[in-house]
C-alpha positions in Angstrom: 0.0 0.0 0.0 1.4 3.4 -1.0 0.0 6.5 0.3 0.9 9.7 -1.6 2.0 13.0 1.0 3.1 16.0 0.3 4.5 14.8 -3.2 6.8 12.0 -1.5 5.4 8.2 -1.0 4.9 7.0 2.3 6.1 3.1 1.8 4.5 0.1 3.9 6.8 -2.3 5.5 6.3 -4.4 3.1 7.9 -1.9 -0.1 10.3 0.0 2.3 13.2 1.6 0.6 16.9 -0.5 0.7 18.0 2.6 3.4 15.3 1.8 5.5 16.3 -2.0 5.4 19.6 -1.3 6.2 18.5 0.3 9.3 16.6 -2.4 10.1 19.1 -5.1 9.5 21.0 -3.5 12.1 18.5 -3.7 14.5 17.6 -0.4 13.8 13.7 1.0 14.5 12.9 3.2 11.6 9.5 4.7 12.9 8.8 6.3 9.8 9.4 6.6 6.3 8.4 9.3 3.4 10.2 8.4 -0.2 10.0 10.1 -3.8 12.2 9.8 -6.6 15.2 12.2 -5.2 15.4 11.4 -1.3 14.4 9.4 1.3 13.4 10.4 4.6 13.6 8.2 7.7 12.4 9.0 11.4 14.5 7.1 13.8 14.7 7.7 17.8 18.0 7.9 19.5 19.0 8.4 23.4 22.1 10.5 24.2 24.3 10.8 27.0 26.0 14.2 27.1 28.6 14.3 29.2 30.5 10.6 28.8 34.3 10.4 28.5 33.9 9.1 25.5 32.6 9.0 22.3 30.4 5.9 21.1 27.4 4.6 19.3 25.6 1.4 20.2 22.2 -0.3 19.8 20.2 -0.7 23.4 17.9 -3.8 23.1 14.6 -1.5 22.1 16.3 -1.1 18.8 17.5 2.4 19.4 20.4 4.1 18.8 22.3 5.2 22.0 24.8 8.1 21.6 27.5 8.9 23.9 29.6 12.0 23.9 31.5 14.9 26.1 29.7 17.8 24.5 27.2 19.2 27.6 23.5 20.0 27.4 24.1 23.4 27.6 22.4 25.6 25.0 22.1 23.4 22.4 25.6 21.9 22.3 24.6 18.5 22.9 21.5 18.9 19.9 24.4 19.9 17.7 26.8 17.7 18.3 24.1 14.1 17.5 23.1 16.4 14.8 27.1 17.0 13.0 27.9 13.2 14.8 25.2 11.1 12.4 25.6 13.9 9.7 29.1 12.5 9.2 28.6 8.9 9.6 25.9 8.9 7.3 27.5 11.0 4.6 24.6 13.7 4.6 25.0 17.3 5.8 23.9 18.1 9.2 21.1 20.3 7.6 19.9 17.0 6.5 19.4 16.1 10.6 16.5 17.5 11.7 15.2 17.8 15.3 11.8 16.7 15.9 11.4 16.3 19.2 13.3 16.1 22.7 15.0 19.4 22.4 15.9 18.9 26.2 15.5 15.4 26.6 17.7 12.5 26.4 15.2 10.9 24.4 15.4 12.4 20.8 13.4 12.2 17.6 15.3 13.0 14.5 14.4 12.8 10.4 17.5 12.1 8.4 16.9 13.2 5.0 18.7 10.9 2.6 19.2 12.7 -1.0 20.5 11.3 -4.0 22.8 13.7 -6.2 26.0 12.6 -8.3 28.3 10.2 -6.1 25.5 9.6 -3.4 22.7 6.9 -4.6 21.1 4.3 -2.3 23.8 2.2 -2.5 26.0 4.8 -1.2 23.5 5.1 2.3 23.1 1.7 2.7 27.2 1.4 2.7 27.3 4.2 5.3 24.0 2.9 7.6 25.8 -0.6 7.3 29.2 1.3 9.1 27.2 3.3 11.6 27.4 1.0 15.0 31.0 0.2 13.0 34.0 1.5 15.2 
């Protein structure tokens, strides 16, 4: 079942895009998913700990991403560093990282927008989603 929205297809689980799959070979929860011919959008929920020693991504056993990092939740810091810290595993910009909710919670909501363009198809994501608990 395809539903149209705002120009972009909203996929089923049963035609979701090869990025999406890659997230959820991993493990992965992608909570939602808007598609069209240029870019793919996926919703995914992550938990941060601002303020660790060190730097680390992992999977918790409710399928979401857990983020560790020094940068403190002090205006914003901590929002733009998981924002610049997926940005570069996933090969997208940070503008591409959008903030949907948990602005000061540890439990986040983020859309990462997934564009195709010259050098950077699907297969290119699904390489980089692959990497991301790599490390």
């Amino acid at each position: 079942m395809m539903i149209l929205v705002n120009g972009g297809i909203v996929l089923s689980d049963k035609n979701e895009s090869v990025i999406v799959g890659a997230f959820r070979e991993l493990g992965i929860e992608a909570t939602e998913i808007i598609c069209d011919e240029t870019s793919c959008v996926v919703s995914v929920n992550v938990k941060v700990k601002p303020g660790s020693k060190c730097e680390n991504i992992k999977l918790d056993e409710e399928g979401i991403l857990a983020i560790s990092f020094s940068a403190k939740p002090v205006e914003g810091e901590a929002n733009k560093y998981v924002k610049k810290f997926l940005a570069k595993k996933l090969g997208i910009s940070s503008g591409s990282v959008e903030l949907i909710s948990g602005e000061k919670s540890k439990n986040k909501k983020l859309y990462l927008s997934f564009a195709n363009k010259v050098g950077k198809d699907d297969s290119y994501y699904v390489a980089r989603v692959k990497k991301l608990l790599e490390d």
